[in-house]
GUFILO-85234 format. One record per residue: residue number from 1; residue in three letters; x, y, z of N, C-alpha, C in turn. Coordinates in steps of 0.05 Angstrom, whole numbers. Layout:
BEGIN
{NUM,ALA,{X,Y,Z},{X,Y,Z},{X,Y,Z}}
...
REM end
This chain:
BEGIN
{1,UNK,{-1274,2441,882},{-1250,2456,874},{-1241,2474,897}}
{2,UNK,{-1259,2488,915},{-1264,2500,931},{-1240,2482,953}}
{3,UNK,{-1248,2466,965},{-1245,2446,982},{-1210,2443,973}}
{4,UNK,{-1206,2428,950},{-1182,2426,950},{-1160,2445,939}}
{5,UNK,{-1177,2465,944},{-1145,2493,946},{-1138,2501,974}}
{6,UNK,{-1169,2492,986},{-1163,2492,1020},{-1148,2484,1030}}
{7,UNK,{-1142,2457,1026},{-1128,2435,1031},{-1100,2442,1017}}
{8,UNK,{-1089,2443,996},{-1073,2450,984},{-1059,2476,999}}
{9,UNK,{-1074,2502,1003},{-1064,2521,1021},{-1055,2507,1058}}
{10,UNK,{-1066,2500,1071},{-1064,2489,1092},{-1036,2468,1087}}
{11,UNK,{-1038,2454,1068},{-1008,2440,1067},{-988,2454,1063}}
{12,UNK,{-986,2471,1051},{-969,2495,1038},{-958,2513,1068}}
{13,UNK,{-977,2526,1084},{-978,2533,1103},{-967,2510,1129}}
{14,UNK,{-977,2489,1126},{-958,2476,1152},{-925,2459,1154}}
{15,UNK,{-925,2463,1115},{-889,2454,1120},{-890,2481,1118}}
{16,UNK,{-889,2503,1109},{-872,2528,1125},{-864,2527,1150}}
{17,UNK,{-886,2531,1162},{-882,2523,1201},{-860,2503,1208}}
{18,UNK,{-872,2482,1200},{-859,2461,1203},{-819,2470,1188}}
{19,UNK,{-815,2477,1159},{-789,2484,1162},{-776,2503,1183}}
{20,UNK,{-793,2524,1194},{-780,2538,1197},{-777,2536,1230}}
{21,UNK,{-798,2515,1231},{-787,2499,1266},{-764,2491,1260}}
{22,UNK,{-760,2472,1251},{-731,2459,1238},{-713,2476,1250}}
{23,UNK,{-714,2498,1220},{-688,2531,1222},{-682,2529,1235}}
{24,UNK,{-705,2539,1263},{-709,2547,1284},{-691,2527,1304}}
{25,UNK,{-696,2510,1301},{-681,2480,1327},{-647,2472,1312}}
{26,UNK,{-640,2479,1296},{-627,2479,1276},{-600,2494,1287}}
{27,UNK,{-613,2530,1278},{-597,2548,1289},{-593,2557,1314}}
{28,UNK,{-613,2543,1334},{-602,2537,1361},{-581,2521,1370}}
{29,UNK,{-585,2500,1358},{-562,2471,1355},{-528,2485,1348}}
{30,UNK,{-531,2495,1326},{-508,2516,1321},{-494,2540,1325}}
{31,UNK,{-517,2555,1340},{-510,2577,1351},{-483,2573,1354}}
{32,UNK,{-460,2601,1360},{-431,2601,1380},{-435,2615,1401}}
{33,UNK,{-461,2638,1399},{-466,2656,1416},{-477,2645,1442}}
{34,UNK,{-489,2619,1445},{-497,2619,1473},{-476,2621,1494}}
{35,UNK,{-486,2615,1523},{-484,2625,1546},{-455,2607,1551}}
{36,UNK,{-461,2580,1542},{-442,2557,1541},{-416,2560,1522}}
{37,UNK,{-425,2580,1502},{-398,2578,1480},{-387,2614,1484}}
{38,UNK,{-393,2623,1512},{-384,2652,1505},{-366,2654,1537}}
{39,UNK,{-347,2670,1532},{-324,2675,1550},{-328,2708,1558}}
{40,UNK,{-325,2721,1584},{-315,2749,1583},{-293,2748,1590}}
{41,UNK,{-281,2772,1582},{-245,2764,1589},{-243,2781,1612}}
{42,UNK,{-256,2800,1619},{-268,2815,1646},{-255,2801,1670}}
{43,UNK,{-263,2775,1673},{-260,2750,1696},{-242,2729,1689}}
{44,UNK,{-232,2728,1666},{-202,2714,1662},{-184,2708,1672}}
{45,UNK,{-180,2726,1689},{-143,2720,1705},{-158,2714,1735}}
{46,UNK,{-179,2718,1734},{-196,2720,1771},{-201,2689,1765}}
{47,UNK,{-205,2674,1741},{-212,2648,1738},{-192,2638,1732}}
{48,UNK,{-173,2635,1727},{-153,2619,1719},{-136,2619,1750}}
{49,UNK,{-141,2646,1761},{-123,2642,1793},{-142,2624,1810}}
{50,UNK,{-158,2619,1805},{-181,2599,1828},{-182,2570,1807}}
{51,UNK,{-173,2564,1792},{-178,2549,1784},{-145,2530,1778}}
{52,UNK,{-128,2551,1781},{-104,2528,1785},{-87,2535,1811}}
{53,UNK,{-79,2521,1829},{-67,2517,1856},{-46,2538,1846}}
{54,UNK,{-40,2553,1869},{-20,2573,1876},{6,2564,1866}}
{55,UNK,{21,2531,1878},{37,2534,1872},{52,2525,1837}}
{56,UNK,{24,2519,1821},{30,2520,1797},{28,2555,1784}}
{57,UNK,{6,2568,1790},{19,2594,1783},{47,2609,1782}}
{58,UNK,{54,2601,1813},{86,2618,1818},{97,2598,1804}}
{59,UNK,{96,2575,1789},{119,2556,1772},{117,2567,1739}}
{60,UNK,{92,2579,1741},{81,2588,1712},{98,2623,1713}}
{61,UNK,{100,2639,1728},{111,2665,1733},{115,2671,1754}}
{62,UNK,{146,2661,1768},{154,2669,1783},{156,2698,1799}}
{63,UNK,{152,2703,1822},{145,2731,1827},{108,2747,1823}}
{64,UNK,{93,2721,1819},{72,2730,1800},{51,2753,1818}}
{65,UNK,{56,2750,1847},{30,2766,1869},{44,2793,1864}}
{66,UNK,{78,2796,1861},{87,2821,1868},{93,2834,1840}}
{67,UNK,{88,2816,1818},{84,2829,1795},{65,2849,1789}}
{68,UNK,{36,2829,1795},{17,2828,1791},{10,2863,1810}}
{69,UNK,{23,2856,1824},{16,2888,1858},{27,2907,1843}}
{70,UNK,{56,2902,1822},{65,2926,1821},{63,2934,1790}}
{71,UNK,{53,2917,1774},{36,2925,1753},{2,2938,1743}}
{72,UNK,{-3,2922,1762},{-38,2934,1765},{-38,2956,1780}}
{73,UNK,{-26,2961,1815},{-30,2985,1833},{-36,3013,1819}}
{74,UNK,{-22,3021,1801},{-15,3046,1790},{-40,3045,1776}}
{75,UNK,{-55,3028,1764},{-75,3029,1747},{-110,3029,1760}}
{76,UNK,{-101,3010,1785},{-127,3020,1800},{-132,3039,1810}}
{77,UNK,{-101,3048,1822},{-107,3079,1836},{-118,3096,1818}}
{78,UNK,{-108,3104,1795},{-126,3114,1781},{-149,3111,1770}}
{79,UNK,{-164,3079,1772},{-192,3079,1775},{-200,3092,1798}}
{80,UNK,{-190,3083,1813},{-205,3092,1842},{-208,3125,1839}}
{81,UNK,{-196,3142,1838},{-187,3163,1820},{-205,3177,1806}}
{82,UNK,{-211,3162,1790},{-237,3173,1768},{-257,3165,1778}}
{83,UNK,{-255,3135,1789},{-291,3136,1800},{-287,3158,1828}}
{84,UNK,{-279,3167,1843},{-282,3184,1863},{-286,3218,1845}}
{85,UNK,{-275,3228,1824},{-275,3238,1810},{-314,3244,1797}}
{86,UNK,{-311,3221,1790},{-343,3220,1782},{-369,3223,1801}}
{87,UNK,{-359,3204,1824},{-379,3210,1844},{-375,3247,1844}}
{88,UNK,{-361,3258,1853},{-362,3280,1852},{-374,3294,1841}}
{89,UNK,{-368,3302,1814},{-386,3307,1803},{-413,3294,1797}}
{90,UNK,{-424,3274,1792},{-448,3272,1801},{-467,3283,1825}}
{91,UNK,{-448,3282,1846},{-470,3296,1866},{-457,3332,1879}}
{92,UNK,{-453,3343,1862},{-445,3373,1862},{-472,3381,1854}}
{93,UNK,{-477,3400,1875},{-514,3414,1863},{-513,3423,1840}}
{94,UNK,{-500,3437,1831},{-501,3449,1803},{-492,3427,1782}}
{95,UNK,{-510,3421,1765},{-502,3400,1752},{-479,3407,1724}}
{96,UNK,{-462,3391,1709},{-440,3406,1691},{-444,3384,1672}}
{97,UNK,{-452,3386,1649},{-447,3358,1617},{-424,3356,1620}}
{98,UNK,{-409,3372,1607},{-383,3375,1605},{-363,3361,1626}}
{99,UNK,{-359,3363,1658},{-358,3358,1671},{-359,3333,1673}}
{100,UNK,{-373,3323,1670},{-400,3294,1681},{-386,3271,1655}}
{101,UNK,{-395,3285,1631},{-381,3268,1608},{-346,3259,1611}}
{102,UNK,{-332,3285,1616},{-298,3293,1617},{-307,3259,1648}}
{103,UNK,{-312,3262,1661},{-311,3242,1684},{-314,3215,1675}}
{104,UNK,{-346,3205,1664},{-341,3184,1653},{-320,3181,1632}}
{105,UNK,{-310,3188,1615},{-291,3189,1599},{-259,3177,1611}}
{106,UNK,{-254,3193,1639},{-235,3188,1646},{-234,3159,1663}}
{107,UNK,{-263,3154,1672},{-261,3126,1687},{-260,3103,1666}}
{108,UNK,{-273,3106,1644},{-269,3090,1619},{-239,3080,1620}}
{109,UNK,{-229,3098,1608},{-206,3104,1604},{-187,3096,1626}}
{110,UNK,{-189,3095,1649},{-177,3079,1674},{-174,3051,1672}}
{111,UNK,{-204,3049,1682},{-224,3016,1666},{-201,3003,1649}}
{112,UNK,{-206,3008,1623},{-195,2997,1601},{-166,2989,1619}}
{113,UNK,{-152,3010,1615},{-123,3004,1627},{-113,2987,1645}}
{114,UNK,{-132,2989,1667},{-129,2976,1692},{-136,2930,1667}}
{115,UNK,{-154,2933,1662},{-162,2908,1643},{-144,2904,1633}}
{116,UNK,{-128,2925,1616},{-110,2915,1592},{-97,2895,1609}}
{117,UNK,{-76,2913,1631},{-54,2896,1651},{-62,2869,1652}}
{118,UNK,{-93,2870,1673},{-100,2835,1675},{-98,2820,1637}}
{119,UNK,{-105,2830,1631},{-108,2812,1604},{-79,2801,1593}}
{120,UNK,{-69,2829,1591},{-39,2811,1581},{-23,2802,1600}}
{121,UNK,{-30,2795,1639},{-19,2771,1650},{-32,2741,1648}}
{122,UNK,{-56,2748,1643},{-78,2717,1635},{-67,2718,1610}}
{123,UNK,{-59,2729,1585},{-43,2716,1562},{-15,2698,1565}}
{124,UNK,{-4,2714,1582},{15,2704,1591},{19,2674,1607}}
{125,UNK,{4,2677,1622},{6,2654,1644},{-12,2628,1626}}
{126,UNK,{-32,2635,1605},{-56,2619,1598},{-36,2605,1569}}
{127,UNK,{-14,2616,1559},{0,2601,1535},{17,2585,1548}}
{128,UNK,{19,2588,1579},{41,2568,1593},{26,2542,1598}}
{129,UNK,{0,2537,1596},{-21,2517,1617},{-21,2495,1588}}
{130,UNK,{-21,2467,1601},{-22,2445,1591},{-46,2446,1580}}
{131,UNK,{-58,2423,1563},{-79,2420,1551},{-104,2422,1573}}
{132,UNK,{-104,2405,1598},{-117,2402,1612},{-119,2418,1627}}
{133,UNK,{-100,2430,1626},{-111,2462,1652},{-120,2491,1632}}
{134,UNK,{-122,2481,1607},{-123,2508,1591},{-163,2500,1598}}
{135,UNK,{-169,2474,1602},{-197,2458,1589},{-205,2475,1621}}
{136,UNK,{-192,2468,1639},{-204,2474,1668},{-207,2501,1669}}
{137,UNK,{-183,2527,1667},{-184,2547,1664},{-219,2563,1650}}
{138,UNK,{-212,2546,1618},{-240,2556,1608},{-267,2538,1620}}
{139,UNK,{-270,2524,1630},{-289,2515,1648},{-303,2537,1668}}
{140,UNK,{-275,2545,1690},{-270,2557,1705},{-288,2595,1698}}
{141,UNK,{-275,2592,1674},{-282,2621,1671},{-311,2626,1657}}
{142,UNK,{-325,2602,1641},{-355,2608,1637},{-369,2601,1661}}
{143,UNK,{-356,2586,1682},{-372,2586,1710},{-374,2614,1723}}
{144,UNK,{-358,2623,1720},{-358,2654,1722},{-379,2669,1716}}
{145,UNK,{-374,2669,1687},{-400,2685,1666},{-425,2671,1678}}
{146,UNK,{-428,2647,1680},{-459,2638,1693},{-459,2654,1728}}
{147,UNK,{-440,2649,1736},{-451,2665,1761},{-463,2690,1760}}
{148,UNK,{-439,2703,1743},{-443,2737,1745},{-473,2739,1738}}
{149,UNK,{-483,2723,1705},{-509,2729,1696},{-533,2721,1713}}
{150,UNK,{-529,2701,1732},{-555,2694,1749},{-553,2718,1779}}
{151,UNK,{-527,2730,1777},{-531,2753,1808},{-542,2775,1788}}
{152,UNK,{-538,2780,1754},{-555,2798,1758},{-582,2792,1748}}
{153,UNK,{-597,2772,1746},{-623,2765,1745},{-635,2763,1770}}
{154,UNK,{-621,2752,1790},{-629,2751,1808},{-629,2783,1828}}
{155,UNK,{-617,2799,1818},{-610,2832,1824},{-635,2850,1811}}
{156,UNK,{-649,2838,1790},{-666,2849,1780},{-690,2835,1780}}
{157,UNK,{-691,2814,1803},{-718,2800,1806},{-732,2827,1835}}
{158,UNK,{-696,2827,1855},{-704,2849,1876},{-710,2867,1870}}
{159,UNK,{-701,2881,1847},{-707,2909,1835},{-738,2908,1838}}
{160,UNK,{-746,2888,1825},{-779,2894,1817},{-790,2885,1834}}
{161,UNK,{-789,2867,1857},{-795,2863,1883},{-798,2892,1900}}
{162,UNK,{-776,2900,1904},{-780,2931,1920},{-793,2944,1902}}
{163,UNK,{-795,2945,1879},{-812,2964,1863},{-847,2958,1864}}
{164,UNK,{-854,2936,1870},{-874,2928,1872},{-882,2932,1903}}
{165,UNK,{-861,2928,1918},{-865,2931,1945},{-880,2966,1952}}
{166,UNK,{-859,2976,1938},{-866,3011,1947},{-890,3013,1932}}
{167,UNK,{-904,3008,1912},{-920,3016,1893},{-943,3008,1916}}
{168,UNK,{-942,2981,1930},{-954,2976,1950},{-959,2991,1970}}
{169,UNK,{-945,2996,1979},{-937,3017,2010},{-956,3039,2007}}
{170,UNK,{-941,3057,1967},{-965,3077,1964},{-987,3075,1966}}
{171,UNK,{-990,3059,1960},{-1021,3049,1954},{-1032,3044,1980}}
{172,UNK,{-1029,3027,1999},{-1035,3036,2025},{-1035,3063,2042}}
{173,UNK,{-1011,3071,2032},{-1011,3102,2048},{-1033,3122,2031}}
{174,UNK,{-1044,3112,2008},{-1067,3129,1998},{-1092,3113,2013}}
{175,UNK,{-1096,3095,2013},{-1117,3085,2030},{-1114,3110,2052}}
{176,UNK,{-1102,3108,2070},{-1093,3114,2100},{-1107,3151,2087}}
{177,UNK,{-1096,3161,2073},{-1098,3182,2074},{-1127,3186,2071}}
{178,UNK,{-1145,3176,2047},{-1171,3184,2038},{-1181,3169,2061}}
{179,UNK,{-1175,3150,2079},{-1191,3142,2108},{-1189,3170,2122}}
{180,UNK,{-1169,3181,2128},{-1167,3204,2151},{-1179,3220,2137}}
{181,UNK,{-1183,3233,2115},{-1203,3257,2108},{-1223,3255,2111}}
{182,UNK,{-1238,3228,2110},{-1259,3224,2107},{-1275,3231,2136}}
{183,UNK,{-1298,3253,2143},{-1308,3260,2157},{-1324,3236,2189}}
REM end
């Protein structure tokens, strides 16, 4: 009797596993969130300009470099603005919350603005594009997102490289030191 509740549990126990491998390969299959089914709109108009020839842009929005100069300018300068702003305060000896917060706040707030602009000219120019350049465009622009995400994996492989490096260094320079004390 013993024996076969064993057996009976152990079956019980391996289609669990076994469904929930399934789930598991299942809701991978379906995911929308992967790397392949996700867009930033961040790099939108930087991908859609590298991805269709110049002189289909200026046929899509005529005037589009000096639009583009005299719509965005006003909005970077004021990034530039706030991030110079911020550095500032960040490295003032006396440190200020208030200050420091009021700064990030305002570069946010630049940020955003300066984005909005690009966004609603990539709306613009991206409802003009044929079937096949809307397909290239979004091609264009998760090639993007894969780049960006492998410079910063690859940004944080060096992180922990130099971090391992110095941890090293110390570690030698304590050798070096308890060598020279030593009589």
């Amino acid at each position: 009797m013993t024996k076969d509740r064993r057996i009976f549990i152990a079956l019980i126990v391996s289609m669990v596993a076994n469904l929930a491998l399934v789930a598991y390969i299942v809701g991978s299959h379906l995911a929308t969130h992967r790397l392949g089914n996700s867009a930033d709109p961040s790099y939108a108009l930087a991908a859609l300009a590298r991805s269709l020839p110049e002189e289909r842009i200026e046929e899509l929005m005529p005037g589009y470099i000096e639009r583009i100069r005299a719509d965005v300018r006003p909005h970077y300068r004021k990034l530039r603005e706030a991030q110079a702003r911020l550095h500032r305060e960040l490295t003032k000896r006396d440190v200020n919350r208030e200050a420091i917060e009021s700064a990030i706040d305002d570069h946010w707030i630049a940020r955003h603005s300066a984005q909005r602009v690009a966004d609603t000219v990539f709306v613009e120019l991206y409802i003009q594009l044929s079937e096949k350049e809307r397909r290239e465009v979004t091609s264009a622009l998760l090639q993007v997102r894969a780049r960006h995400d492998e410079w910063r994996r690859s940004r944080l492989r060096r992180a922990e490289e130099e971090r391992e490096q110095t941890e090293r260094n110390r570690g030698d320079a304590d050798v070096l030191k308890e060598q020279s004390d030593d009589p």
